[in-house]
LUMGU-505919 format. One line per 3 residues: number of its first residue (from 1); their letters; for each residue x, y, z of N, C-alpha, C, O, CB. Coordinates in Angstrom, 1 decimal, padded with zeros to 4 digits, always signed. Glycine has a CB too. Example, Ala and Ser with C-alpha at 12.3 -4.5 7.8 and 13.67 -1.06 7.14 Angstrom:
LUMGU-505919
1) AS) +013.2:-005.7:+007.8:+012.3:-004.5:+007.8:+013.2:-003.3:+007.8:+014.2:-003.3:+008.5:+011.3:-004.5:+009.0 ~ +012.8:-002.2:+007.1:+013.7:-001.1:+007.1:+012.9:+000.0:+007.9:+013.4:+001.1:+008.0:+014.1:-000.6:+005.7
end
This chain:
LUMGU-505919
1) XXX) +053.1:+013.8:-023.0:+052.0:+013.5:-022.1:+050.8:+014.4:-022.6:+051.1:+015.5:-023.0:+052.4:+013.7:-020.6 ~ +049.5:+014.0:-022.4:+048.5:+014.4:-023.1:+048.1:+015.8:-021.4:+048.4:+015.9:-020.2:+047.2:+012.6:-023.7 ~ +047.2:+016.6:-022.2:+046.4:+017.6:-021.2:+046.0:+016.8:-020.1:+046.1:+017.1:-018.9:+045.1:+018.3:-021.9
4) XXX) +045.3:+015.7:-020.8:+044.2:+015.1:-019.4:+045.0:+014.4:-018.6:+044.6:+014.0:-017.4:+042.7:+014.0:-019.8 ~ +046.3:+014.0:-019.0:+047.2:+012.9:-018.1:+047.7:+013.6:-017.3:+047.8:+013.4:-016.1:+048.3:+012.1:-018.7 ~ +048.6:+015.1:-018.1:+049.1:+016.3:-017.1:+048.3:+016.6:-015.8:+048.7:+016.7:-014.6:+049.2:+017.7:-018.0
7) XXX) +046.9:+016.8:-016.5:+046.0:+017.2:-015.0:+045.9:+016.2:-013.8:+046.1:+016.4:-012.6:+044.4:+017.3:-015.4 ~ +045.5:+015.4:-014.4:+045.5:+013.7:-013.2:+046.8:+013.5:-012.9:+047.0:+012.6:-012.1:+045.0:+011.8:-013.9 ~ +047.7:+014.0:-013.2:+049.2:+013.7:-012.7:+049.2:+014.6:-011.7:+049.6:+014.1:-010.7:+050.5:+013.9:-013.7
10) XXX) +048.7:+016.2:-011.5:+049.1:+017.4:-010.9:+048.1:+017.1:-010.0:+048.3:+017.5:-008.9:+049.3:+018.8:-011.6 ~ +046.5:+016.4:-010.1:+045.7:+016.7:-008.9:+046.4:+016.0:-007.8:+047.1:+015.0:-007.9:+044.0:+016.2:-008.9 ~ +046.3:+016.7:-006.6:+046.7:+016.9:-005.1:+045.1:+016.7:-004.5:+044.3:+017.6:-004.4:+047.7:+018.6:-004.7
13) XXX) +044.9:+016.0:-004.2:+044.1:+015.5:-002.9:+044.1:+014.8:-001.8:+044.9:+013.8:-001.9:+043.3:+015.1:-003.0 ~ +043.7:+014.9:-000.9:+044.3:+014.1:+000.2:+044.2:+012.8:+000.2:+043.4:+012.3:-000.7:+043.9:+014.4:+001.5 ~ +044.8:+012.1:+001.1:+045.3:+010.6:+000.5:+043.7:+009.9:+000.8:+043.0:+009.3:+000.0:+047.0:+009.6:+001.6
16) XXX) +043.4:+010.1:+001.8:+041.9:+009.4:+002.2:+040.8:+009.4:+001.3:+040.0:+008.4:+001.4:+041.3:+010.1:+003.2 ~ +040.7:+010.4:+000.4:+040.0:+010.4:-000.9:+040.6:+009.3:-001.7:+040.1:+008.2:-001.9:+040.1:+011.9:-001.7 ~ +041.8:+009.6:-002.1:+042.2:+008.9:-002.9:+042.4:+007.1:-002.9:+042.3:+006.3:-003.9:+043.2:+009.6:-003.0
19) XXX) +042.7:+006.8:-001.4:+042.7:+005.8:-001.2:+041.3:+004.7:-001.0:+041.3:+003.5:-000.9:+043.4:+006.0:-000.4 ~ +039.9:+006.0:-000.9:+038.8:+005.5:-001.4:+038.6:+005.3:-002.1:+038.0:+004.2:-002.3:+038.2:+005.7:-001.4 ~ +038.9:+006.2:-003.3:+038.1:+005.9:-004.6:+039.5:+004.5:-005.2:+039.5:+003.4:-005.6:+037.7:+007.8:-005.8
22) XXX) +040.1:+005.0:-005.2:+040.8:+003.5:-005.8:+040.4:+002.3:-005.8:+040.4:+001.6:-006.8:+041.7:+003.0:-005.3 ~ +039.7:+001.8:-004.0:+039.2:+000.8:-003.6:+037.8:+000.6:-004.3:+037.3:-000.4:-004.6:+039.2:+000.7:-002.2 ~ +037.2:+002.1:-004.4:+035.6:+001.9:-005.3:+035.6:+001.6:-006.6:+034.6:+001.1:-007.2:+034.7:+003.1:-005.3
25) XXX) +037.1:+002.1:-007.5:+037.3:+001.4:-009.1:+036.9:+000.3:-009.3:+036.3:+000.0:-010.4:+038.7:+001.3:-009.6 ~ +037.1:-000.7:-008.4:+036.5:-002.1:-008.8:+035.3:-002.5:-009.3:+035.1:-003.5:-010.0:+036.6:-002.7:-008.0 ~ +034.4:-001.6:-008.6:+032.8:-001.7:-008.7:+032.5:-000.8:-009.7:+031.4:-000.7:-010.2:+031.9:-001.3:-007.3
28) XXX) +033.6:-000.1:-010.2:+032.7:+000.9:-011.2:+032.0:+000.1:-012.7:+032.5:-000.8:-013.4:+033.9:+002.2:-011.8 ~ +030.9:+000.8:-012.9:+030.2:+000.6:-013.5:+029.5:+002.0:-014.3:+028.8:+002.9:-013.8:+029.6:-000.2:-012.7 ~ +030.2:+001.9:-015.8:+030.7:+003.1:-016.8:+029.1:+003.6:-016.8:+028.7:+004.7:-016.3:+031.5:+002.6:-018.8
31) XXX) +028.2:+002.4:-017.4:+027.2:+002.6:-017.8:+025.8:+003.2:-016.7:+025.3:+004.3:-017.0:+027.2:+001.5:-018.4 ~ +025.5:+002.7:-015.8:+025.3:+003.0:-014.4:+025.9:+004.2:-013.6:+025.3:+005.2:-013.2:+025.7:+002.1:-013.8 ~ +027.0:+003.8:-013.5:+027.6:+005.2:-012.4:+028.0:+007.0:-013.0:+027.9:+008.1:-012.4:+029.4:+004.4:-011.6
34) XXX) +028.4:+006.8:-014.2:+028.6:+007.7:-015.0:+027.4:+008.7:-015.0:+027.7:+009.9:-014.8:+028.9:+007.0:-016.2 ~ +025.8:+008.1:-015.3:+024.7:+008.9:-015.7:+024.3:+009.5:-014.1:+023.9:+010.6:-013.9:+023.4:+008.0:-016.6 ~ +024.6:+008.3:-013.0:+024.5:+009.0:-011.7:+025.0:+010.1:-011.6:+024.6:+011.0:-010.9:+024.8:+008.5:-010.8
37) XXX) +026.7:+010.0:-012.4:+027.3:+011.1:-011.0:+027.3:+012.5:-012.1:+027.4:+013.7:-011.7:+029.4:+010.6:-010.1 ~ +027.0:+012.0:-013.4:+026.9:+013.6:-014.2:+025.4:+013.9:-014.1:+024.9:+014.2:-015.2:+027.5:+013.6:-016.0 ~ +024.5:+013.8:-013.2:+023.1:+014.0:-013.6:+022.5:+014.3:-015.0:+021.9:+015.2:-015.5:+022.9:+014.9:-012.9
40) XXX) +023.1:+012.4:-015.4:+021.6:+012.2:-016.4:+022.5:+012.1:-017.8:+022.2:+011.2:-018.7:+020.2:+014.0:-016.4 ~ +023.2:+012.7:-017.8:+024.1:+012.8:-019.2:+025.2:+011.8:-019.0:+026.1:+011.7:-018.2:+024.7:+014.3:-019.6 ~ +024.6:+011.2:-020.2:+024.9:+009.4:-020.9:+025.8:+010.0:-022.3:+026.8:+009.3:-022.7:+022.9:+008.2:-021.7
43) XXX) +025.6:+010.6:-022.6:+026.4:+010.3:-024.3:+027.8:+010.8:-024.0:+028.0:+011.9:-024.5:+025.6:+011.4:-025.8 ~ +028.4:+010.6:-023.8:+029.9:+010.9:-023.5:+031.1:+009.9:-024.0:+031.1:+008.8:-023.4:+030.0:+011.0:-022.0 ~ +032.2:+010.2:-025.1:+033.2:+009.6:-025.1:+033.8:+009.7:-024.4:+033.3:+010.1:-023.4:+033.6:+009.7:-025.7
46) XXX) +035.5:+009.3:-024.2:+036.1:+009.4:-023.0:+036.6:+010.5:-022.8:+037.1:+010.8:-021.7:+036.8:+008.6:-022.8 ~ +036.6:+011.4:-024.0:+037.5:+012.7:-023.6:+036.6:+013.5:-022.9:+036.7:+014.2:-022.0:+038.3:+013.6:-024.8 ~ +035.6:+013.2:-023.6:+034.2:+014.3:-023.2:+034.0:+013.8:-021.4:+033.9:+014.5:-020.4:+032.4:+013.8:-024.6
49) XXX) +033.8:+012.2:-021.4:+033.7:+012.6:-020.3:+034.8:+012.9:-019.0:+034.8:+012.9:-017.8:+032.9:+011.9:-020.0 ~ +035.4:+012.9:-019.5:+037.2:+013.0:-018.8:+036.7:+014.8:-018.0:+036.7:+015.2:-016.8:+039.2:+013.2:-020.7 ~ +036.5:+015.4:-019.2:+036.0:+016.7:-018.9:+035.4:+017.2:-018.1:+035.8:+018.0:-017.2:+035.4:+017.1:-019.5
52) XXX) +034.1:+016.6:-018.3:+032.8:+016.8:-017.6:+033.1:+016.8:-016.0:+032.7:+017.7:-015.3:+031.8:+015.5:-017.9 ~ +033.9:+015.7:-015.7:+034.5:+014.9:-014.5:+035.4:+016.2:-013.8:+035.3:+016.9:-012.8:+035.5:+013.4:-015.1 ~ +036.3:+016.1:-014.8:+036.8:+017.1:-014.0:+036.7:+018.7:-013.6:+037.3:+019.3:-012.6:+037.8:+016.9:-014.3
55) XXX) +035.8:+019.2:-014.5:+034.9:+020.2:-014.3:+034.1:+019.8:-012.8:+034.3:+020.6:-011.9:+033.9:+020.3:-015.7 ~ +033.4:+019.0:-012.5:+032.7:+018.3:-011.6:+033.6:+018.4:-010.0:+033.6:+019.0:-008.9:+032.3:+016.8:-012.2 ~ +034.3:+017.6:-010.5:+035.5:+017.7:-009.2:+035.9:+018.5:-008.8:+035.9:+018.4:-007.5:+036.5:+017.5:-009.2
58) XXX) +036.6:+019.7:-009.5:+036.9:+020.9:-009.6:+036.2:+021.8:-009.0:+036.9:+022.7:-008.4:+037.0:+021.2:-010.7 ~ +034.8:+022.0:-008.8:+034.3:+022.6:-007.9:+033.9:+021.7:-007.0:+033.6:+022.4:-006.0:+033.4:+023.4:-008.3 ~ +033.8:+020.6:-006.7:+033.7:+019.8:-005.2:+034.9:+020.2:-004.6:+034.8:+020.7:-003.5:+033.6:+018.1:-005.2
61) XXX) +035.7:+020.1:-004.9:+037.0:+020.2:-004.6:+037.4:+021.9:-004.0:+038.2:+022.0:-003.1:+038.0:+019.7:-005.9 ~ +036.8:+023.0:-004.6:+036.4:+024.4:-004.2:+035.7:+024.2:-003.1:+036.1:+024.9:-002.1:+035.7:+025.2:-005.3 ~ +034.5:+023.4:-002.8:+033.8:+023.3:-001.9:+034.6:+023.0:-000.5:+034.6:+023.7:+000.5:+032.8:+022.4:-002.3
64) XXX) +035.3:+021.8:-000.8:+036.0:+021.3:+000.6:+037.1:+022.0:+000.7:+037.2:+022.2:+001.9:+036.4:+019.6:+000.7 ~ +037.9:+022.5:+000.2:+038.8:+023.8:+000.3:+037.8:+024.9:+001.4:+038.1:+025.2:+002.5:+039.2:+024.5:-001.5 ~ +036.8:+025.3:+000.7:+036.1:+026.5:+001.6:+035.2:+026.4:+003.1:+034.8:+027.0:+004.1:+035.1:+027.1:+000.6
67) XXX) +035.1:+025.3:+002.5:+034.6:+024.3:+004.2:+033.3:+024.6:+003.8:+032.6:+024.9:+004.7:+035.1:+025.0:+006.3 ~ +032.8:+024.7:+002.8:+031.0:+024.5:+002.2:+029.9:+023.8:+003.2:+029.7:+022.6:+002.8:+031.0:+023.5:+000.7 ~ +029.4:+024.0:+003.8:+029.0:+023.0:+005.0:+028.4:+021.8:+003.7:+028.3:+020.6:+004.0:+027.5:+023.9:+006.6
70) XXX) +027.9:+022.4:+002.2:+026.7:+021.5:+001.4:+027.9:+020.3:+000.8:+027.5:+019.3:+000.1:+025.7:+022.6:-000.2 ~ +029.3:+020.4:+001.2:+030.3:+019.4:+001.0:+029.9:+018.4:+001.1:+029.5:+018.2:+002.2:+031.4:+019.4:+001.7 ~ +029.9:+017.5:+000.2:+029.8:+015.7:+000.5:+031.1:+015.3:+000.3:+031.6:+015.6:-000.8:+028.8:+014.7:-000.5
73) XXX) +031.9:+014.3:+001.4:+033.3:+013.3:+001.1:+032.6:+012.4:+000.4:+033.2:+011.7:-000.3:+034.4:+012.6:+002.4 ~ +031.3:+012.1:+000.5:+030.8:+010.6:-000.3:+030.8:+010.8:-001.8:+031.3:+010.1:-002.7:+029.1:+010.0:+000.1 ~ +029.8:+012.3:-001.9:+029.9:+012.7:-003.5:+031.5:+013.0:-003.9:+031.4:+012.9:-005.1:+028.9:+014.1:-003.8
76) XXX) +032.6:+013.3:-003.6:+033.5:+013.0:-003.8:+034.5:+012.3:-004.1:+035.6:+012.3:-004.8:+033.6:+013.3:-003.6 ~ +033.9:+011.4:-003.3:+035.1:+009.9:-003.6:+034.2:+009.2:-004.8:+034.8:+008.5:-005.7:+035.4:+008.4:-001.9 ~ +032.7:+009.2:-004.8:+032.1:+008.7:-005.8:+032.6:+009.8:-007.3:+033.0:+009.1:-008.2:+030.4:+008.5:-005.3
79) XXX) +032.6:+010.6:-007.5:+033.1:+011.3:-008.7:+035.1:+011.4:-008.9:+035.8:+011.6:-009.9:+032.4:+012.9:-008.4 ~ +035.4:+010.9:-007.4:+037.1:+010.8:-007.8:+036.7:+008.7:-008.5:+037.5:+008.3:-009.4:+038.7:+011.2:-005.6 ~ +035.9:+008.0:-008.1:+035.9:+006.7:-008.6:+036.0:+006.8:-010.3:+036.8:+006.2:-011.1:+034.6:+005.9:-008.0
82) XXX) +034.8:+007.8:-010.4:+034.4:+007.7:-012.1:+035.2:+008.6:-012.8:+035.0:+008.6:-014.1:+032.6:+008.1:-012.6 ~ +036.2:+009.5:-012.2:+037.3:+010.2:-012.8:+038.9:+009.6:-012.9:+039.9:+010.0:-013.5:+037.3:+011.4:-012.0 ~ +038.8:+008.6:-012.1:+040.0:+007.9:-012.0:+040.1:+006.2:-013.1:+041.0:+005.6:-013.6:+040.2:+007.7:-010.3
85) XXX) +038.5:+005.9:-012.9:+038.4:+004.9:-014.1:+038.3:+005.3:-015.2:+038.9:+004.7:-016.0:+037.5:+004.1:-014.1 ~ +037.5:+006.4:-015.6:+037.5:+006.7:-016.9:+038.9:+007.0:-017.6:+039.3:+006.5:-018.6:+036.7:+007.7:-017.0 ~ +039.7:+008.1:-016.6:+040.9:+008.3:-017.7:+041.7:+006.8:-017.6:+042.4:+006.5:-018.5:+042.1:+009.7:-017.4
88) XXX) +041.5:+006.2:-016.6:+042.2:+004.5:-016.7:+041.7:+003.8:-018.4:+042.4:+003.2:-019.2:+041.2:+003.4:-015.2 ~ +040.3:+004.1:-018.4:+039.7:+003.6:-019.8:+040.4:+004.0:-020.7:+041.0:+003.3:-021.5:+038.3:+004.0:-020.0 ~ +040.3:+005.7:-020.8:+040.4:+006.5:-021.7:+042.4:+006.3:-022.0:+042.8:+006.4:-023.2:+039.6:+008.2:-021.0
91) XXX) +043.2:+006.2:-021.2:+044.5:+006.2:-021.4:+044.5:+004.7:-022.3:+044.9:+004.8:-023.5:+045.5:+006.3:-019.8 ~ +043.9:+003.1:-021.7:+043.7:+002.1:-022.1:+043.5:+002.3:-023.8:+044.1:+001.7:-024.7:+042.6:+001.4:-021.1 ~ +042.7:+003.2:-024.1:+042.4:+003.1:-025.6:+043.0:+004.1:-026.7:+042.9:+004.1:-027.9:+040.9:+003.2:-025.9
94) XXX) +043.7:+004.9:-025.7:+044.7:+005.3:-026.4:+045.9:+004.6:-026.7:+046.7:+004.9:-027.6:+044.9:+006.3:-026.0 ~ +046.2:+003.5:-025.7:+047.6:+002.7:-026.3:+047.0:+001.3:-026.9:+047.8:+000.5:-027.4:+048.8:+002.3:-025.0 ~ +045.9:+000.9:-026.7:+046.1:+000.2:-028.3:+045.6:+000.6:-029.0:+044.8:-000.1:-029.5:+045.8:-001.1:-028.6
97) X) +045.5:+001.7:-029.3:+044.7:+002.3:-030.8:+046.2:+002.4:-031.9:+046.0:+002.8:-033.1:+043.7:+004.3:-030.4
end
C-alpha cells in the first residue's frame, strides 16, 4: 500500500463529514472545484494534488479539533469532496497503468 492510501485509510473523521462529502463526489468537478478549493492553483498531478489536499485538511481538521470559531463544516466537506475524489482518480490510474 502506497503513503497516500496508508493516510486515507488512517484519517478518522466523523461520519457526518464523511457521509457528506461522499454524497458531493458526484458533482465533483477536477477542473472547477480543485482551483476553488486550493486557491487558484491549477497545475497539479494527482500526487501533487493528493498533497496539497491533504496539507489543506490537515489544518482544517486542527481547526475543528480546537473549536477555531473561523471553522467552516462547509469548507470541509467541500475539501474532504476534492480529497476523496482525487485519490479515487489518483488510485484509478495507478491500476491501469
Amino acid at each position: 500500500m502506497t503513503d497516500f492510501a496508508q493516510t486515507l485509510v488512517s484519517l478518522r473523521r466523523p461520519r457526518l463529514l464523511i457521509r457528506a462529502a461522499r454524497l458531493g463526489m458526484t458533482s465533483y468537478n477536477r477542473k472547477r472545484d480543485l482551483k476553488r478549493i486550493t486557491h487558484g492553483d491549477t497545475q497539479f498531478d494527482g500526487a501533487r494534488a493528493l498533497r496539497r489536499l491533504m496539507a489543506l485538511e490537515a489544518d482544517l481538521e486542527q481547526s475543528r479539533r480546537s473549536g477555531d470559531m473561523a471553522y467552516s463544516p462547509a469548507r470541509h466537506v467541500d475539501l474532504l469532496i476534492a480529497l476523496m475524489s482525487e485519490a479515487q482518480l489518483w488510485l484509478r490510474a495507478r491500476t491501469t497503468a
